[in-house]
C-alpha positions in Angstrom: -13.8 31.6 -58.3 -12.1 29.1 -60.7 -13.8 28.3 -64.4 -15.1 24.6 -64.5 -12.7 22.7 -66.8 -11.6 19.5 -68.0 -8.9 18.2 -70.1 -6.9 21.3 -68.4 -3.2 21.3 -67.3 -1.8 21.9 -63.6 1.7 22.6 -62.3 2.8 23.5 -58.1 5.1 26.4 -58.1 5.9 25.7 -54.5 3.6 28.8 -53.6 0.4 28.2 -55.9 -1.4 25.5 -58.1 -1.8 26.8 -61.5 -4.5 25.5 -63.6 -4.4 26.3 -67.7 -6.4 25.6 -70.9 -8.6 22.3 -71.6 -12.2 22.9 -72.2 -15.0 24.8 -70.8 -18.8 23.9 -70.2 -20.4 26.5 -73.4 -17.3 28.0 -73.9 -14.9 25.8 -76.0 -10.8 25.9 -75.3 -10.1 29.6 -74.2 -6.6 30.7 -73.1 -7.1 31.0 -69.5 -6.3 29.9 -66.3 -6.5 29.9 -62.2 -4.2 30.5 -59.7 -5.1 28.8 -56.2 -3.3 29.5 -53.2 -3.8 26.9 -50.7 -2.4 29.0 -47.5 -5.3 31.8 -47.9 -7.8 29.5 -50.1 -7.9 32.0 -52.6 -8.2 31.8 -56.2 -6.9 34.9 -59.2 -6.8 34.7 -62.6 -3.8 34.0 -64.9 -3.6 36.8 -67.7 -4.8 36.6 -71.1 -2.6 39.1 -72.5 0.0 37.6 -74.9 -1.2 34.0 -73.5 -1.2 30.9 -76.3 -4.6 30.1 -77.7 -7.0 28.0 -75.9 -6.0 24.4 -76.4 -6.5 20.7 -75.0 -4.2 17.6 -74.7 -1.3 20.0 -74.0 1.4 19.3 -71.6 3.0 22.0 -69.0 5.9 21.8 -66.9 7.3 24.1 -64.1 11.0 25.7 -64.2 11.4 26.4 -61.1 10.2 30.0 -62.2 7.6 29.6 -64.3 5.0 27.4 -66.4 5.9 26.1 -70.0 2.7 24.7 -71.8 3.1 23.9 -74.9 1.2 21.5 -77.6 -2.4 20.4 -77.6 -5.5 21.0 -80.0 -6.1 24.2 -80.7 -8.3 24.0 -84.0 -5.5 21.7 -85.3 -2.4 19.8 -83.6 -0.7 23.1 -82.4 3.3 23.2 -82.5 2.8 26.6 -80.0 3.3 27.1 -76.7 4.0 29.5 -73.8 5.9 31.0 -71.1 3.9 32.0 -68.0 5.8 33.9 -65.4 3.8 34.0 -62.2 5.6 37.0 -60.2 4.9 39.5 -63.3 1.6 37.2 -64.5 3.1 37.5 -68.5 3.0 35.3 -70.6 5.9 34.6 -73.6 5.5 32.9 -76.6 7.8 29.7 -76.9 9.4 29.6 -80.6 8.0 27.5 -83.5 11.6 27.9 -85.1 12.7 23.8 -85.2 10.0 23.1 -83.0 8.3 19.1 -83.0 5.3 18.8 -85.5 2.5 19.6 -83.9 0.7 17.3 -81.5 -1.5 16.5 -78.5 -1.7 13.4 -75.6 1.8 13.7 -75.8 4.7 13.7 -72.9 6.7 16.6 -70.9 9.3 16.1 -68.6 11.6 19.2 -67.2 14.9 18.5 -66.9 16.5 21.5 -64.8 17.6 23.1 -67.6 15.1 22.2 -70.4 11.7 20.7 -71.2 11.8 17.4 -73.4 8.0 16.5 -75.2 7.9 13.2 -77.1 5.6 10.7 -78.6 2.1 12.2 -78.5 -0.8 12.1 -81.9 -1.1 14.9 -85.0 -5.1 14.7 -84.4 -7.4 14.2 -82.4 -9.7 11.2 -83.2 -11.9 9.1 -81.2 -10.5 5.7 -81.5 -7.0 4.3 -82.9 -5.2 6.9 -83.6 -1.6 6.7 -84.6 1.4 8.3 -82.5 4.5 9.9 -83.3 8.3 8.8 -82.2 9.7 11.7 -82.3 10.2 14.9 -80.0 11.9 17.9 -79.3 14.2 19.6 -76.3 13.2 23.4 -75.3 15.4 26.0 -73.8 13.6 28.4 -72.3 17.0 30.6 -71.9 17.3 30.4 -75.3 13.8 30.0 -77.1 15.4 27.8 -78.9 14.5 23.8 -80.0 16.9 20.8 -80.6 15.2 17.7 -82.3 15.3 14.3 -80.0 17.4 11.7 -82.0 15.4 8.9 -83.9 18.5 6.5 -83.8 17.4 3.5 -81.5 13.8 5.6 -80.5 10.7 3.2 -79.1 7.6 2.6 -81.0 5.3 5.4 -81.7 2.7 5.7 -79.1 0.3 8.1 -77.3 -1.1 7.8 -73.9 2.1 6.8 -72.3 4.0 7.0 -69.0 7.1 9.6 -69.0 9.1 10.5 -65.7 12.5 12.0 -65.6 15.0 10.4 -63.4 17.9 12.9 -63.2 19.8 12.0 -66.0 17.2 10.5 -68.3 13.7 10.5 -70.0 12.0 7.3 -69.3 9.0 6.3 -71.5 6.9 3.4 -71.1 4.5 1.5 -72.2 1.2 3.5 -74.4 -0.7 2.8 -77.5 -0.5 3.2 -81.2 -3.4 2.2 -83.5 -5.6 1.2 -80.6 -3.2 -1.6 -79.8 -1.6 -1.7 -75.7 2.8 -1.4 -75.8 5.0 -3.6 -74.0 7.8 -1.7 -74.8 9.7 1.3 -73.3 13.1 3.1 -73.5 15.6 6.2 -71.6 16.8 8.9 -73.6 19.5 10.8 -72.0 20.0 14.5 -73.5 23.7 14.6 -72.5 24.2 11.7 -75.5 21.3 12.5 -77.6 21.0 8.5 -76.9 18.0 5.9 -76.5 18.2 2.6 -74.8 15.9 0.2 -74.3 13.7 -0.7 -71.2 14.1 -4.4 -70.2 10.9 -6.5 -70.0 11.9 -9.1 -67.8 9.3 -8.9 -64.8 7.4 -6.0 -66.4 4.0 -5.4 -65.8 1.5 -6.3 -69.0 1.6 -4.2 -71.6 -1.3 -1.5 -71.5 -2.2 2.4 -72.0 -3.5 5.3 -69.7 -1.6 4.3 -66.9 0.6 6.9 -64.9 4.2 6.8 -63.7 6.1 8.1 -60.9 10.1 9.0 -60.3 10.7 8.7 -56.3 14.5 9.5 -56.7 16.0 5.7 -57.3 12.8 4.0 -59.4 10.3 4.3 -61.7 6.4 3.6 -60.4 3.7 2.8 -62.6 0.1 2.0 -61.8 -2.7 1.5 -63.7 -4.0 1.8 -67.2 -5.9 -0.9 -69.4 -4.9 -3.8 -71.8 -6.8 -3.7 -74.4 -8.2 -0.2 -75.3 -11.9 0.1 -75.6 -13.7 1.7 -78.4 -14.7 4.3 -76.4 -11.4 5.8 -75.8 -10.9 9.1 -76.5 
């Protein structure tokens, strides 16, 4: 069966959930992960051959063929990631050539073509900690990176809602420094562009919410105000 885990990642590949990384009651981060098949309630292992090093706070998306992790804490803020191919259960390293600084409790959203991280933290602390603005556009045809622009970008934050809506990366609301956002903005890749979310009728400002795209909007639910002390 499956390794207990927390802090782990999960993607649906239409066929199977795949479950990578995070931590592991008396065994740390290792770089593994669970396949579960829902029509035969079966579970298999994902290789370790090749496969990034354990990590938590990483984000993964799904391609359409395979799982992209990158990110997370792996000793320090890690600016690695991986390729996971399900059919031939390999794994490819994703390029560090260009690629963000390293971070962790950041955002990924797949486009159709690439995978766009942003915001996110450089450490891992227990309260406070100060996010990043900036992020980074992956082509897994390619292996290769293209910076996201800084012109116009939101607020540094962590612990924020990202969905993408077709066309663009929407980022809203988080925290930076222990303090709740009220802010959020769209980047659209075609335009390398940010523009700012209005705030007219927007919910309060808070952190560790979620969001959803449904096709025409944005849902988000969730989250608190004021961060406690106890946040990780």
């Amino acid at each position: 069966g499956p390794r207990r885990r927390a802090w782990h990642v999960a993607v649906w590949t239409g066929l199977e959930m795949i479950v990578w990384g995070g931590t592991v009651p008396m065994q740390g981060s290792p770089n593994t992960g669970d396949r579960y098949d829902p029509l035969t309630d079966t579970w298999s292992p994902t290789s370790v051959i090749g496969a990034p090093a354990g990590r938590f706070g990483h984000t993964a998306v799904w391609t359409g063929t395979g799982m992209i992790i990158w990110g997370g804490e792996s000793g320090p803020a890690s600016d690695t990631g991986g390729r996971y191919d399900p059919a031939a259960d390999t794994w490819t390293a994703t390029t560090t050539v260009n690629a963000p600084s390293g971070r962790l409790d950041h955002t990924a959203v797949w486009t159709g073509d690439e995978m766009i991280v942003w915001g996110g933290r450089s450490e891992f602390a227990v309260y406070g900690s100060s996010g990043l603005a900036t992020g980074g556009r992956y082509d897994p045809a390619a292996d290769t990176w293209t910076a996201t622009s800084t012109a116009n970008v939101p607020s540094a934050r962590l612990y924020h809602a990202t969905v993408w809506s077709g066309s663009e990366l929407i980022v809203w609301r988080g925290e930076n420094a222990g303090i709740a956002l009220g802010d959020g903005a769209r980047y659209r890749p075609t335009t390398d562009g940010w523009t700012s979310v209005s705030a007219a009728s927007a919910p309060d400002p808070r952190t560790g919410h979620t969001g959803v795209w449904t096709g025409a909007e944005m849902i988000v639910w969730g989250g608190e105000g004021s961060p406690s002390p106890l946040w990780p």
